[in-house]
One Martini backbone bead per residue (centre of mass of N, CA, C, O) as a GRO file, in nm:
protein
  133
    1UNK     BB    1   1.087   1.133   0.232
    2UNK     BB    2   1.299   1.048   0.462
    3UNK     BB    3   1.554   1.201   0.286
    4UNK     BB    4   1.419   1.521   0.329
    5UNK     BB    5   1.405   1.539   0.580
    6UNK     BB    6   1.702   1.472   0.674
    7UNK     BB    7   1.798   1.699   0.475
    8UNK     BB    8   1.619   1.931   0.635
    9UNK     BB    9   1.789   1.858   0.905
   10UNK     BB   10   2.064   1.927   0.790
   11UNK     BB   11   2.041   2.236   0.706
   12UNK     BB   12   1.928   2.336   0.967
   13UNK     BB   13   2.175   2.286   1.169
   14UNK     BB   14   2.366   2.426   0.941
   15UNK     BB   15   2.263   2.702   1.007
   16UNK     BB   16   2.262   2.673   1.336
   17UNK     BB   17   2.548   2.666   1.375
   18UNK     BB   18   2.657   2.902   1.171
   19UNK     BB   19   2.491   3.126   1.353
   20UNK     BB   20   2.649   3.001   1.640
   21UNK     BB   21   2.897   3.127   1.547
   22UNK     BB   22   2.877   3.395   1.449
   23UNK     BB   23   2.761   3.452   1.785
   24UNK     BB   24   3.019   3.369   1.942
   25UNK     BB   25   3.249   3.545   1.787
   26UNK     BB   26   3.022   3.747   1.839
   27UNK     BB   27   2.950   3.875   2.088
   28UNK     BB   28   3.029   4.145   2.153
   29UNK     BB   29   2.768   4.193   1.958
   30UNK     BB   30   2.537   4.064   2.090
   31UNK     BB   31   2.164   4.159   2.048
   32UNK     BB   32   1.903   4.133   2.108
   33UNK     BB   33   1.789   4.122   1.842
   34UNK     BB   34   1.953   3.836   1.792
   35UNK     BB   35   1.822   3.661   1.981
   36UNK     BB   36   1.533   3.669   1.853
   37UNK     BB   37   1.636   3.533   1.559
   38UNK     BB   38   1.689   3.265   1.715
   39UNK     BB   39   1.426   3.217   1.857
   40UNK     BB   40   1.262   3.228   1.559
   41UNK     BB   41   1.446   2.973   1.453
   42UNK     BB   42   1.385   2.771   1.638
   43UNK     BB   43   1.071   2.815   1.624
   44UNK     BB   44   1.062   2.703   1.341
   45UNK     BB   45   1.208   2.441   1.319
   46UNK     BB   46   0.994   2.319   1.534
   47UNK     BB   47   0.731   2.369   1.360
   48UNK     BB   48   0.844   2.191   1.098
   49UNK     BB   49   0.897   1.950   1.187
   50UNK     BB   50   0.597   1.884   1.305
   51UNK     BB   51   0.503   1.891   1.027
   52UNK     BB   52   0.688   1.674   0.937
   53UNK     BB   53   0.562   1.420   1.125
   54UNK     BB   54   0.261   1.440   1.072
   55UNK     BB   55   0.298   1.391   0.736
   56UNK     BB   56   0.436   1.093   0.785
   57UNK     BB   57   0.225   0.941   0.958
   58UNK     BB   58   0.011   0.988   0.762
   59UNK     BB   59   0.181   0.795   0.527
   60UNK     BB   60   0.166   0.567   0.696
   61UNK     BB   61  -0.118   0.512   0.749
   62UNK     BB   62  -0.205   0.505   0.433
   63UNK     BB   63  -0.003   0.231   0.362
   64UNK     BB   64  -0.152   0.038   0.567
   65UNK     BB   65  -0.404   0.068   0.419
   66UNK     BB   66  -0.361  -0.028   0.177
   67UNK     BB   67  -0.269  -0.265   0.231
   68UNK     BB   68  -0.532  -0.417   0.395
   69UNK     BB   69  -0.688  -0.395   0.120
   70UNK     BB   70  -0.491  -0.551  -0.080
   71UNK     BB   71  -0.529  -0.802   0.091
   72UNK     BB   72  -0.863  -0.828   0.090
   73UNK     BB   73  -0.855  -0.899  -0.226
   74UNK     BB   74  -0.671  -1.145  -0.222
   75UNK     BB   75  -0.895  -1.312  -0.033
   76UNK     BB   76  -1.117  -1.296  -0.238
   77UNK     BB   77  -1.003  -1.406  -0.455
   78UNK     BB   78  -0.900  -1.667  -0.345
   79UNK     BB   79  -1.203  -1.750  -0.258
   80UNK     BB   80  -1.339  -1.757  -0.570
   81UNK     BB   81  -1.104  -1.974  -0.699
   82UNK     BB   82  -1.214  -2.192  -0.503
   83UNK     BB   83  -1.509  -2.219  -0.566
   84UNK     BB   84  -1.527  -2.215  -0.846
   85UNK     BB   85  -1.400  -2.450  -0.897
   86UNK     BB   86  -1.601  -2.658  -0.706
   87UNK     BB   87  -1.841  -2.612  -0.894
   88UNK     BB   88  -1.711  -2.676  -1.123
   89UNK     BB   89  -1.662  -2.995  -1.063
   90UNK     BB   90  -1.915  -3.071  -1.037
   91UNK     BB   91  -2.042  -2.989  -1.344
   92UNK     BB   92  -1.817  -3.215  -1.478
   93UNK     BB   93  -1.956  -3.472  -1.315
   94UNK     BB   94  -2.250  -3.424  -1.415
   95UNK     BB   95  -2.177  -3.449  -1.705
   96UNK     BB   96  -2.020  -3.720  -1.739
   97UNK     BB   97  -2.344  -3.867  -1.630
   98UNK     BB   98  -2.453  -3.801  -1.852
   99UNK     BB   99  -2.285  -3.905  -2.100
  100UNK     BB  100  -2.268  -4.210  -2.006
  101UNK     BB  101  -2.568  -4.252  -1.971
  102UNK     BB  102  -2.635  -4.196  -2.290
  103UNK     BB  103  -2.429  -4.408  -2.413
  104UNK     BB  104  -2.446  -4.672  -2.225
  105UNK     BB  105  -2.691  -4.725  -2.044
  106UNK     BB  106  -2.692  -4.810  -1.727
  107UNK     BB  107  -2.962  -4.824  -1.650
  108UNK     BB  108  -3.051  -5.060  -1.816
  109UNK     BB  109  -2.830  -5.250  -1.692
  110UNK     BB  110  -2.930  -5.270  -1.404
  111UNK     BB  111  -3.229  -5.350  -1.503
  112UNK     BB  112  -3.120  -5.635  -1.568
  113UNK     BB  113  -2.973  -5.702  -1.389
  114UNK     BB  114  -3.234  -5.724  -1.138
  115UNK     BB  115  -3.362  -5.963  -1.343
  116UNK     BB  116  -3.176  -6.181  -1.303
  117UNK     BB  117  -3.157  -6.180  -0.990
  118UNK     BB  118  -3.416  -6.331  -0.953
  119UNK     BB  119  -3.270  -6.599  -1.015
  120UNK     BB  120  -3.031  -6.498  -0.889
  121UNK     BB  121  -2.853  -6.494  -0.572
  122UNK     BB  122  -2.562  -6.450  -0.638
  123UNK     BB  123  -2.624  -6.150  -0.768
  124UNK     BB  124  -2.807  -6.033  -0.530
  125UNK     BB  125  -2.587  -6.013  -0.340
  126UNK     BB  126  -2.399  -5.843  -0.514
  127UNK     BB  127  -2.621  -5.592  -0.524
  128UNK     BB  128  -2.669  -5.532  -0.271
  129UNK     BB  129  -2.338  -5.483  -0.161
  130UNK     BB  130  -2.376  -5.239  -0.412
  131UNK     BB  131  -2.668  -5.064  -0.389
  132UNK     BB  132  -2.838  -5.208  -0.642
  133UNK     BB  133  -3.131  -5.320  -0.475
   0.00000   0.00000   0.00000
């Protein structure tokens, strides 16, 4: 969009370049009606410009907004990315504790620890400081 720009102010100047060279040369022909048709040029001109900043402006706008949508997405899905492992990750340990749980009956072993220990002190004092008893 800015090398039309460019390039549209680049023939517009070639044009009015050439007109006031056709006038400056002709000068002695040079009449009122030329000069209002350079000054409708002129005007004419600067009214392009104004439409065509008018115009990048606005496309400068909406491309900001874009990015800044764009980004506003990145940042939700990295955040639901993170959620979710942290999620997965708890359901994985409570599952893995609960498949050990029924293999091994790892409670029935703690309870049989814990009557044992009732005879044994040394035992006892062990399973107190690992908060098994």
């Amino acid at each position: 969009m800015k090398t039309l720009y460019k390039l549209t102010v680049i023939a517009l100047v070639i044009v009015f370049v050439f007109l006031t060279s056709i006038s400056i040369a002709r000068a002695s022909e040079f009449s009122q009606e030329d000069r209002e048709r350079l000054i409708g040029v002129e005007t004419t001109l600067k009214e392009f410009k104004d439409s065509v900043d008018r115009r990048l402006e606005f496309m400068q706008n909406l491309m900001i907004a874009m990015l800044a949508v764009f980004g506003g997405l990145c940042g939700v899905f990295v955040g639901l990315l993170l959620w979710d492992r942290k999620t997965f990750k708890e359901k994985a340990k409570e599952e893995a504790l609960r498949e050990l749980e029924a293999k091994y009956r790892l409670g029935d072993w703690i309870n049989a620890l814990r009557e044992y220990a009732k005879e044994r002190d040394e035992l006892a004092e062990i399973l107190r400081k690992l908060n098994l008893l």
